[in-house]
C-alpha positions as CSV (number, residue, x, y, z in Angstrom):
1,X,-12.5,-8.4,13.8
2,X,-10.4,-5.2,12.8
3,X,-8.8,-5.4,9.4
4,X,-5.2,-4.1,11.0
5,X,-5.7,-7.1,13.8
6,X,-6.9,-9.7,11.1
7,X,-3.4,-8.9,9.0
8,X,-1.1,-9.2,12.1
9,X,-3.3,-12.8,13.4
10,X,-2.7,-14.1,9.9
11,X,1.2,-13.3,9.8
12,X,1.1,-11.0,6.8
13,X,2.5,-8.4,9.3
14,X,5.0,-8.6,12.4
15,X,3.2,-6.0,14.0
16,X,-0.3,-4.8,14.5
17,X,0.8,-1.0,14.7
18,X,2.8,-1.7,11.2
19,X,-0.5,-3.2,9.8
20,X,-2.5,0.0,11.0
21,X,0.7,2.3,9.4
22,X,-0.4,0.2,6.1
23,X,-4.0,0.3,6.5
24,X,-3.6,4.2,6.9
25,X,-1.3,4.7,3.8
26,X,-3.9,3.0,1.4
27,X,-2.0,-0.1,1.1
28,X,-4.8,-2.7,2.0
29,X,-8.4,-3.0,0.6
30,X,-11.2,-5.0,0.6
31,X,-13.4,-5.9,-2.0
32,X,-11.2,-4.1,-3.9
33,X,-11.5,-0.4,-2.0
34,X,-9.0,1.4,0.3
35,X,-10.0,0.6,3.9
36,X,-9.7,2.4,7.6
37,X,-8.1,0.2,10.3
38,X,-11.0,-0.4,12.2
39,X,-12.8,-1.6,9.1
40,X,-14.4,-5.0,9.8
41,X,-13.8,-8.2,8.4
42,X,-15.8,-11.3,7.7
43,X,-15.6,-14.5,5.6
44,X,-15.5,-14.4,2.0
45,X,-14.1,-10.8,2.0
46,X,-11.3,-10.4,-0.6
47,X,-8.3,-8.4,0.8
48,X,-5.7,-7.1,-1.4
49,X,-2.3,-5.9,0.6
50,X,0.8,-3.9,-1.1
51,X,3.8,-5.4,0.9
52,X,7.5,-4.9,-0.4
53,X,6.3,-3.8,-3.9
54,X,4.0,-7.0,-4.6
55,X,0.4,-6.6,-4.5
56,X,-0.6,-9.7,-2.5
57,X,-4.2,-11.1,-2.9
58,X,-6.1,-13.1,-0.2
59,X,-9.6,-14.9,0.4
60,X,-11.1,-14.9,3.8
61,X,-12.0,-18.1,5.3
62,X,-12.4,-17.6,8.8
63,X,-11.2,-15.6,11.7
64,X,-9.0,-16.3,13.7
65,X,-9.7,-16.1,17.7
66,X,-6.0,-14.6,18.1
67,X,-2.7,-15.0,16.4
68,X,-2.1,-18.3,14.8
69,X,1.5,-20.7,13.9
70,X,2.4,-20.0,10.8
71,X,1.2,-23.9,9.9
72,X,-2.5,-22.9,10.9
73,X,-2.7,-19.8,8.3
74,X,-3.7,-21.7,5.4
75,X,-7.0,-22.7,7.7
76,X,-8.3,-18.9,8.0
77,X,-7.1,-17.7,4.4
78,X,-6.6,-18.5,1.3
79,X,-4.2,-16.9,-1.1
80,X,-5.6,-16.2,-4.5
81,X,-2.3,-13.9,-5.6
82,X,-1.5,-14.1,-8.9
83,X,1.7,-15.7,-10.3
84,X,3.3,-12.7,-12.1
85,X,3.2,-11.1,-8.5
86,X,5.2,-14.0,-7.1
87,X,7.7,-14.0,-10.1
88,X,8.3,-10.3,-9.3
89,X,9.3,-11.3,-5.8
90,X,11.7,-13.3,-7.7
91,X,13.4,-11.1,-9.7
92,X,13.6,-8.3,-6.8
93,X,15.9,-10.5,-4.9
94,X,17.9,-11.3,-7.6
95,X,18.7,-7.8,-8.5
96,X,19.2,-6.3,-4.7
97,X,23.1,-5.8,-4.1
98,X,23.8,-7.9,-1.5
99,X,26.7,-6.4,-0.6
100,X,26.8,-3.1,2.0
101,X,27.3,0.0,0.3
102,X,30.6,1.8,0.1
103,X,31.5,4.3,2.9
104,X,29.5,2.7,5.3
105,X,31.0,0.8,8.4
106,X,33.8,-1.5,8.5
107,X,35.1,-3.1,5.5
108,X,34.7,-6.9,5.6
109,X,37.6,-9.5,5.0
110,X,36.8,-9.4,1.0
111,X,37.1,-5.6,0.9
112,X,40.1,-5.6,2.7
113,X,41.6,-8.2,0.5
114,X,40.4,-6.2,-2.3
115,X,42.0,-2.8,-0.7
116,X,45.3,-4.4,0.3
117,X,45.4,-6.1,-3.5
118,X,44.5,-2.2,-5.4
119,X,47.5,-0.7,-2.6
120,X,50.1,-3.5,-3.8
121,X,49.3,-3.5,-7.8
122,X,50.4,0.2,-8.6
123,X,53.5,-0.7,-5.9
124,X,54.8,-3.2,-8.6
125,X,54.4,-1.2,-11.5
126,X,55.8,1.9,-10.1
127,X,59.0,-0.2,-9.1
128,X,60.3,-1.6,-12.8
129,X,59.7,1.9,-14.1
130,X,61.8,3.5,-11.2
131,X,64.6,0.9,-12.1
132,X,64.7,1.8,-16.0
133,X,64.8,5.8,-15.4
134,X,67.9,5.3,-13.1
């Protein structure tokens, strides 16, 4: 079975043309070398895969006859990647901004609260100082 199919049967990819885009860019070996999608794979192969920054690691069982649930993964391959790996994942989603960057679409209800509150602050000021020049 082709190394781009294997990733996409096994779920590590939505798509089998985003697996080939990954096989392509170097981001997938095999025994610890940069592979072609059309590479073969068979059991006991180790693949590494570079996925959202984390360098994933993963023992070959068994293939798959086509894609499997996401509860029959663990029966094809298993996953030998390293902790620190996972702890990274961690940390990346605690430091992504959740919120949507400024400038870009609509603003949500907390923005607008936030707007009307910065228009209405200065208003306030402004008015006792007004009142004391007169």
């Amino acid at each position: 079975m082709r190394i781009d199919k294997f990733l996409w049967c096994v779920r590590y990819f939505k798509t089998r043309s985003i697996a080939t885009n990954a096989c392509k860019k170097g981001h997938v070996k095999i025994n610890g070398s940069s592979v072609k999608p059309s590479r073969d794979v068979y059991a006991t192969d180790k693949i590494e895969v570079r996925k959202n920054q984390i360098n994933y690691k993963v023992e070959v069982l068994d293939l798959p006859p086509s894609r499997v649930g996401a509860k029959l993964v663990n029966i094809y391959i298993i996953d030998i990647t390293p902790k620190e790996n996972l702890e990274k994942l961690d940390l990346l989603k605690y430091s992504k901004d959740y919120y949507r960057k400024k400038g870009t679409g609509r603003p949500t209800k907390k923005d607008r609260r936030d707007i009307d509150e910065w228009f209405e602050k200065p208003k306030s000021e402004i008015e006792p100082d007004q009142e004391e020049k007169d």
